[in-house]
C-alpha positions as CSV (number, residue, x, y, z in Angstrom):
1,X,168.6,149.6,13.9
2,X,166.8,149.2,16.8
3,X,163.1,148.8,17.4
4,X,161.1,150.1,19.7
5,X,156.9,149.9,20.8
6,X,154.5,152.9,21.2
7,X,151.5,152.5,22.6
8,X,148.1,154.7,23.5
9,X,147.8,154.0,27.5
10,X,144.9,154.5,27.9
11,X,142.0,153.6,30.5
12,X,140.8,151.4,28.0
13,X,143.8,149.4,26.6
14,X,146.2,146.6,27.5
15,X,147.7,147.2,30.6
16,X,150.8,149.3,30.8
17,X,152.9,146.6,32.3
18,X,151.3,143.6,30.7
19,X,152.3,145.8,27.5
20,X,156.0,146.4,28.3
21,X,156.5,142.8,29.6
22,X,155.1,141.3,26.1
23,X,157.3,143.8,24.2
24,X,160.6,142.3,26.1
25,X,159.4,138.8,25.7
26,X,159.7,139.6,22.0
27,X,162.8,141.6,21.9
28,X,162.0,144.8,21.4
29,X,164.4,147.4,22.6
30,X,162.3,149.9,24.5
31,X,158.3,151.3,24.7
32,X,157.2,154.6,24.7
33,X,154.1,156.2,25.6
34,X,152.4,159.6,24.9
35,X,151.2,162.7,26.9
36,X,148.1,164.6,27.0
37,X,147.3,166.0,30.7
38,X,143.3,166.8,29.3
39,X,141.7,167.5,26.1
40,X,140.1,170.9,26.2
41,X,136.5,170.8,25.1
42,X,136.5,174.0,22.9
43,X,138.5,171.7,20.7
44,X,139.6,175.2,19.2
45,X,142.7,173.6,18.0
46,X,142.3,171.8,14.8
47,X,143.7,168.1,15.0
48,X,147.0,168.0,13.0
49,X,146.3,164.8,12.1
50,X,142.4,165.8,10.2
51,X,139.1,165.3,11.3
52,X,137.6,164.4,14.4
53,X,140.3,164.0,17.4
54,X,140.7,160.2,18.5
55,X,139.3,159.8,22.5
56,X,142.6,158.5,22.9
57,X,144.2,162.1,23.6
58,X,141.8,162.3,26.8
59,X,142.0,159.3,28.3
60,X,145.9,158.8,28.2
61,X,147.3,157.5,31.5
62,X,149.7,159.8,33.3
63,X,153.0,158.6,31.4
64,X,155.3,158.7,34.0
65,X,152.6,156.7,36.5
66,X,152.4,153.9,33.3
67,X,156.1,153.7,32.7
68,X,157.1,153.1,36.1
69,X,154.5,150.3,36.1
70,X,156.6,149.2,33.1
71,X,159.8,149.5,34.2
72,X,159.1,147.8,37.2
73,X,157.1,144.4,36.0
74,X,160.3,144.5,33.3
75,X,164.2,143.8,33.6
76,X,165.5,144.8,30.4
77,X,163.5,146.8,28.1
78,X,163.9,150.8,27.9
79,X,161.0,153.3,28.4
80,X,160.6,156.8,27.4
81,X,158.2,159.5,26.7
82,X,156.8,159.8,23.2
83,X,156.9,162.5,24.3
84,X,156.2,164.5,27.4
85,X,155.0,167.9,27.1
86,X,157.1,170.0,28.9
87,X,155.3,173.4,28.4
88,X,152.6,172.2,30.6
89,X,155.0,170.9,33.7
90,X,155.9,172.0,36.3
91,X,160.2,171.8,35.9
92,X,161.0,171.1,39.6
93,X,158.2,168.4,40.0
94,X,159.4,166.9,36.0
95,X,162.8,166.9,37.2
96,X,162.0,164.7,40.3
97,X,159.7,162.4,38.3
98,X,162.3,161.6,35.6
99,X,165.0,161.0,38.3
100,X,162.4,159.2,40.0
101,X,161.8,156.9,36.9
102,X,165.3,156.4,36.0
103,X,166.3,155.1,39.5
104,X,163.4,153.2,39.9
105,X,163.9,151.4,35.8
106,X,167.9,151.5,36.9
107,X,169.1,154.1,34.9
108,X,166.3,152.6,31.9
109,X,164.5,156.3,30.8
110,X,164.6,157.9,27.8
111,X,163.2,161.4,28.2
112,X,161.3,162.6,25.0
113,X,160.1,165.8,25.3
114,X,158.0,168.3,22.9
115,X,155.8,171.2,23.0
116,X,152.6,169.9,21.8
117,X,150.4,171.5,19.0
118,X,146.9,172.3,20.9
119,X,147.0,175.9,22.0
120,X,144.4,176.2,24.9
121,X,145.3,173.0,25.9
122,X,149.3,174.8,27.2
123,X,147.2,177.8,27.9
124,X,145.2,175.9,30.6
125,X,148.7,175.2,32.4
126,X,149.6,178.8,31.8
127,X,151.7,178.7,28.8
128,X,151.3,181.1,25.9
129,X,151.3,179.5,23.0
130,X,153.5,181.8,21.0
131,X,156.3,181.4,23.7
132,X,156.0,177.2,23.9
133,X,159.3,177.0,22.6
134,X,161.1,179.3,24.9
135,X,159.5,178.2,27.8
136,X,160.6,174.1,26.9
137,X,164.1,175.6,26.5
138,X,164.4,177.4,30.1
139,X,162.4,174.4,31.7
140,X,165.0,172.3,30.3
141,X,167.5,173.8,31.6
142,X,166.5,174.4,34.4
143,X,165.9,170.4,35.2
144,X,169.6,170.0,33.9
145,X,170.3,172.3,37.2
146,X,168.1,170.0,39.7
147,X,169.3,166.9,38.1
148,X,173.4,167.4,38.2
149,X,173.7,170.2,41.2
150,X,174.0,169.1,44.8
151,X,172.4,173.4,45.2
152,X,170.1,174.0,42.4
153,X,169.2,177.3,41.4
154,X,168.0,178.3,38.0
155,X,167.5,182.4,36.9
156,X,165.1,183.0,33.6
157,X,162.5,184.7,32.4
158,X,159.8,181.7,32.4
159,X,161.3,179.2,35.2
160,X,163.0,181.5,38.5
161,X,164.0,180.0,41.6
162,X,167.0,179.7,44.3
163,X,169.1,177.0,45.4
164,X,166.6,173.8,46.3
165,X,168.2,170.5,47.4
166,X,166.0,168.2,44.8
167,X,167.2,164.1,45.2
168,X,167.1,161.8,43.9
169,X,169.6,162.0,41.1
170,X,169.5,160.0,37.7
171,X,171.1,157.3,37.4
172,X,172.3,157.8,34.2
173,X,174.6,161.5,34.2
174,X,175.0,163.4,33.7
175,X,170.6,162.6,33.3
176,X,169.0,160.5,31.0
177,X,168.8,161.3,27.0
178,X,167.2,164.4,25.9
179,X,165.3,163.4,22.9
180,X,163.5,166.2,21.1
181,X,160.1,165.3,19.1
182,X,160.2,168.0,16.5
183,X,161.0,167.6,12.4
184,X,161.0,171.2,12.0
185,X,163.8,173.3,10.9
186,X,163.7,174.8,14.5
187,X,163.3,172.1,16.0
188,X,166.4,170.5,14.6
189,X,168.2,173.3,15.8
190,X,167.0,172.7,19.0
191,X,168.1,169.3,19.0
192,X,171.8,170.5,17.9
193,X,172.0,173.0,20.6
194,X,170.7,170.8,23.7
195,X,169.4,167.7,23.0
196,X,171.1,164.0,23.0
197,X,168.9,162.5,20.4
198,X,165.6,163.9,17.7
199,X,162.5,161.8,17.4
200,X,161.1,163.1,14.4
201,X,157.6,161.6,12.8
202,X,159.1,160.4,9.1
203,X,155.3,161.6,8.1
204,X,156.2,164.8,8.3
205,X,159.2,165.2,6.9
206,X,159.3,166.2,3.1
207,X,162.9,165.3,2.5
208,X,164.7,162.7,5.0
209,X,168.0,162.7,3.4
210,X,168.0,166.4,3.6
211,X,166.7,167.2,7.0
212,X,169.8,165.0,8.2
213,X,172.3,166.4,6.5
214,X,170.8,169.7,7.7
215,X,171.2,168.4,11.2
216,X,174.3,167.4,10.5
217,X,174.9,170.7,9.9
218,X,173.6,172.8,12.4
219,X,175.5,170.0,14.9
220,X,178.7,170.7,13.3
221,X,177.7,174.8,14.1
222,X,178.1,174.1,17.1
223,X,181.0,171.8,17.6
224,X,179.3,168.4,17.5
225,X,178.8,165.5,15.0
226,X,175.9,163.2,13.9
227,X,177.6,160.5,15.7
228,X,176.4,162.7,19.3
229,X,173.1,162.0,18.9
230,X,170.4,159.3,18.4
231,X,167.9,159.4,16.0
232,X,164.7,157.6,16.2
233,X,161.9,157.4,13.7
234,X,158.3,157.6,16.0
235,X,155.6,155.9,14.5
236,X,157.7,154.0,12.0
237,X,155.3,152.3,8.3
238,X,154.8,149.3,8.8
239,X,156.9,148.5,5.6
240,X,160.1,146.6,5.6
241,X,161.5,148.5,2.6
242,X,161.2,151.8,4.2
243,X,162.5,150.3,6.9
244,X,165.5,148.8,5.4
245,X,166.0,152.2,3.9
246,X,166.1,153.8,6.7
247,X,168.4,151.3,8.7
248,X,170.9,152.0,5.8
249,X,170.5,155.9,6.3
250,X,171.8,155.3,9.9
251,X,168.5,155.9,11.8
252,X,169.1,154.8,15.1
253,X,165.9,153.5,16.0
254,X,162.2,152.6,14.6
255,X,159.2,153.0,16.8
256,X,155.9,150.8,15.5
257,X,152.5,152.3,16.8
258,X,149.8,150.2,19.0
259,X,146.4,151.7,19.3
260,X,144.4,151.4,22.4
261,X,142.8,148.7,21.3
262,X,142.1,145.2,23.4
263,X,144.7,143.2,24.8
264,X,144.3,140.3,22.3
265,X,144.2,142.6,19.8
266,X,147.6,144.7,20.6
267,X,148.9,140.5,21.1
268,X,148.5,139.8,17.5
269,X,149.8,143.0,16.7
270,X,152.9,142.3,18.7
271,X,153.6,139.4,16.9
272,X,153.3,141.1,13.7
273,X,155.8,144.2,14.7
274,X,158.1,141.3,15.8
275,X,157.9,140.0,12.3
276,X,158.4,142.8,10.6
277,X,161.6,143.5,13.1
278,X,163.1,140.3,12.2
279,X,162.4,140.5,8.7
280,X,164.8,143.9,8.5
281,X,167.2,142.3,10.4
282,X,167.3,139.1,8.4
């Protein structure tokens, strides 16, 4: 099993790139960061999580601007989205930023993508709540289109428009993993139909070993096996049984959480991730 970094870039915390660069040093495989374009102030939303909603979710850096900071003071070490929220992108600007990205890292990005949970926040960007899912779905395919078509041109209901020229390409093709952050029944069907990889949160799940073999499942539906995809666990416990156990159910990946906190701070907490990481692999 892999393991992997998350952390809160923020205005506020350890530098992107002083981030990624301490996360190779100490061997960990890739670093992910989150998404939130603005924090409405209605706060009509509830946050999913309870209570008051961190500052964190308003003063995230722009992901893609952090990660290519990443990739480029690193060598080594992967970056991805954890996750990007594609109902509130544009797809022909998305598409150009991920190729972007994964030229720039060398064929290095792993695209997580989501819908988000706060409604006026996608409403704001001129998604309908109620239609998040279908819109991700024709955005996706539409930057499938731009990515591995020399004349792009994509036909739908939410994303229209006739043949661009949109370079560069991705590296990595046919484009870089599609890694869906949902543990919902739907979403896992989502991840069966079009997606290289599922980042659920092992929070939220009420039965692991039967969400995978449900996966398993609705891959086999339609003509694909377990073995297709990757499967990482995003914001991992910090517990080295749990993380043994999941190693031996196969889960491809473990991603440890860093607050926005100070430099020295996230430092320590480095250290102790990288612990923990050799510990399960011990």
């Amino acid at each position: 099993m892999k393991f992997a970094t998350m952390l809160y870039s923020t205005d506020y915390a350890m530098r992107p790139d002083k981030f990624a660069v301490a996360c190779e040093e100490r061997g960990f495989e890739s670093v992910w960061f989150p998404e939130h374009t603005h924090i409405p102030a209605s706060r009509r939303t509830p946050f999913p999580g309870g209570g008051d909603l961190p500052q964190d979710y308003w003063h995230m850096h722009d992901p893609f601007i952090a990660l290519t900071a990443a990739a480029i003071a690193t060598t080594t070490i992967k970056v991805g989205t954890g996750v990007c929220l594609i109902t509130e992108r544009d797809p022909i600007v998305t598409a150009k930023e991920v190729a972007s990205l994964d030229m720039l890292s060398n064929g290095r990005f792993l695209f997580g993508i989501g819908t988000g949970w706060n409604a006026e926040e996608m409403e704001n960007h001129g998604t309908v709540f109620k239609k998040r899912w279908k819109v991700l779905e024709e955005r996706i395919d539409a930057m499938k289109a731009c990515w591995t078509q020399d004349d792009s041109e994509f036909h739908g209901k939410y994303v229209d428009f006739d043949a661009i020229w949109s370079w560069p390409k991705p590296v990595q093709k046919p484009h870089p993993p599609i890694i869906m952050g949902a543990a919902s029944s739907w979403g896992r069907e989502r991840v069966a139909r079009y997606c290289d990889g599922w980042i659920p949160l092992p929070a939220q799940m009420k039965n692991i070993e039967e969400d995978l073999a449900d996966l398993e499942q609705r891959l086999q539906n339609h003509g694909r096996k377990l073995s297709d995809i990757e499967i990482s666990f995003f914001w991992a416990p910090e517990n080295i049984d749990k993380l043994k156990r999941y190693r031996d159910m196969g889960i491809d990946r473990a991603i440890l959480a860093c607050p926005a906190d100070p430099e020295a701070d996230t430092l320590a907490l480095l250290d102790k991730h990288a612990a923990l990481m050799q510990a399960v692999a011990a």
